[in-house]
N, C-alpha and C positions, 0 to 999 in steps of 0.2 A: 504494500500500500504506500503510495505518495503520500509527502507530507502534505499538499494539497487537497487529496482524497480523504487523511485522516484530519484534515480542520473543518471539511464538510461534513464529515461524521460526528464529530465532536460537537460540531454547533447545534448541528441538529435534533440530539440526541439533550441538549442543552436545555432544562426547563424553564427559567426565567427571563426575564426580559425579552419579550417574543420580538418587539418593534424591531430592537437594536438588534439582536439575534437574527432577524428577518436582514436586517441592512449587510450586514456580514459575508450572509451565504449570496446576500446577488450580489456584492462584488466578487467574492471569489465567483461565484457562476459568469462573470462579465470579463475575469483577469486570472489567468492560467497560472503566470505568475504572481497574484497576489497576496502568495506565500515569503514574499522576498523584498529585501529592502530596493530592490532593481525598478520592481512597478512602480512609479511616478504616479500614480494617481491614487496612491496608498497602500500600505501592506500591512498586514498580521506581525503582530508582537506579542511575546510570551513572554509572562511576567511570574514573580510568585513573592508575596508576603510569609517572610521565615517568623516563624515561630517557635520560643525559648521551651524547651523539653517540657518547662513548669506549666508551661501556657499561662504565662503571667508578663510576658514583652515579645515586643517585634526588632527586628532588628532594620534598621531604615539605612539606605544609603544619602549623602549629601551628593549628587550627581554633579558632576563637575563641568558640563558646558551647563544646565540648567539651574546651578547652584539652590534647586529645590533638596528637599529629605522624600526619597521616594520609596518603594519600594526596588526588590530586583528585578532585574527584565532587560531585555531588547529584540534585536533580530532573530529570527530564525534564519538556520544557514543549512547549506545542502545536508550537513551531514546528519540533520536532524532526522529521526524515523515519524516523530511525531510534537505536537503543538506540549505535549504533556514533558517530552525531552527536552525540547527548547527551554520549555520554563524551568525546568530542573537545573541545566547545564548554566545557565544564565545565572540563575541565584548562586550557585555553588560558585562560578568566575566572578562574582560581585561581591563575594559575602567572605571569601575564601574555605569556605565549610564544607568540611568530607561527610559523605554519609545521609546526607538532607532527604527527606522523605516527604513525598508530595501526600496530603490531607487524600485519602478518599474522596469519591464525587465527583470527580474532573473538575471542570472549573469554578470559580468563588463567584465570579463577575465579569463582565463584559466593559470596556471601558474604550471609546472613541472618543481621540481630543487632535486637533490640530497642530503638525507641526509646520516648522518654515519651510519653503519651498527648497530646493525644486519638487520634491513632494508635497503631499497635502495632508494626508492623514495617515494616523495609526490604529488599527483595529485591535487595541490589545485585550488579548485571553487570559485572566487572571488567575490562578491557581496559591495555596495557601501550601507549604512547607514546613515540616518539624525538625525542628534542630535536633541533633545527637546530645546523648548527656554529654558535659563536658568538654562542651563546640568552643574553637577561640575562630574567631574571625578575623581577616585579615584585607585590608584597605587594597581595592584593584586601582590599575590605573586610570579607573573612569570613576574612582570617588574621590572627594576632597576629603573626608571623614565616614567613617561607620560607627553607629552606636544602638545597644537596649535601647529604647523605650517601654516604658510600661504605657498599659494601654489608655489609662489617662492625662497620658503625660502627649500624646500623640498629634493630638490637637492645636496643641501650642506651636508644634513645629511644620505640621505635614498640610497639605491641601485637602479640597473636598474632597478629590477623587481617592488617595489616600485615607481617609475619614470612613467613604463608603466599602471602601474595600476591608478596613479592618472591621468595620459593622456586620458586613457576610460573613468574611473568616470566622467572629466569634460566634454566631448564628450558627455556622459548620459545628463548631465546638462545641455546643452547647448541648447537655446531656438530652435535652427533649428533640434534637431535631432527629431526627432519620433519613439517613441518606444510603443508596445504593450499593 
């Protein structure tokens, strides 16, 4: 299976947010490559919110051309099998952490924001990851700083899209939900 064929499957298979879910699969249906940062008129990103063994902090990067605190993520690159890999391999080169475990469920959230040209957008597929006991983490060259946050400490630093994202991830977490 292509990673393009498994980001159709995944979206699809994806229960919330039908709208933004619905926009996703007609650009991939519209862009063969819009698995890749190549397509110019936007491409899928795979992202994942790491979380501390305790489930008590995230760990946020300071992104260094966007000097926001974001979560991990970027490109997906050939060598990915899958949108679930991509976000895996991302966090772990962002975060420096061996061992990281993607949450059950496939993905947390669905997130489209604009970037500067020559492209236009990013379709990113959010996925939630658990740290190893005993994780240290180590600053890549696309962060200014990495740090815990605890989860109400989150706010003060990170945007809405961050804010939304950590709101699912806890939902994921949370003893009453049920998921797949």
């Amino acid at each position: 299976m292509s990673l393009h064929e498994d980001a159709v499957r995944v979206l699809t298979e994806y229960p919330a947010q039908p709208a933004l879910r619905e926009e996703y699969l007609e650009h991939l249906a519209a862009h063969p490559d819009g698995v890749f940062k190549a397509c110019g008129s936007g491409h899928l990103t795979a992202s994942a919110l790491v979380i501390d063994p305790e489930r008590e902090r995230v760990l946020l990067t300071l992104h260094r051309k966007l000097r926001m605190w974001l979560q991990m993520g970027g490109h997906c690159e050939p060598g990915d099998g899958s949108l679930a890999e991509a976000a895996l391999r991302e966090a772990g080169e962002e975060s420096g952490i061996g061992g990281l475990r993607l949450l059950p469920g496939g993905p947390v959230r669905l997130d489209r924001h604009r970037i500067p040209p020559p492209c236009h957008w990013h379709f990113d597929v959010q996925y939630a990851a658990l740290a190893p006991a005993g994780a240290v983490q180590a600053i890549s060259e696309e962060s200014l700083d990495l740090r815990w946050f605890g989860y109400a400490e989150v706010a003060a630093v990170a945007d809405d899209s961050v804010l939304r994202l950590l709101a699912a991830v806890r939902e994921r977490l949370s003893p009453q939900a049920s998921h797949p």
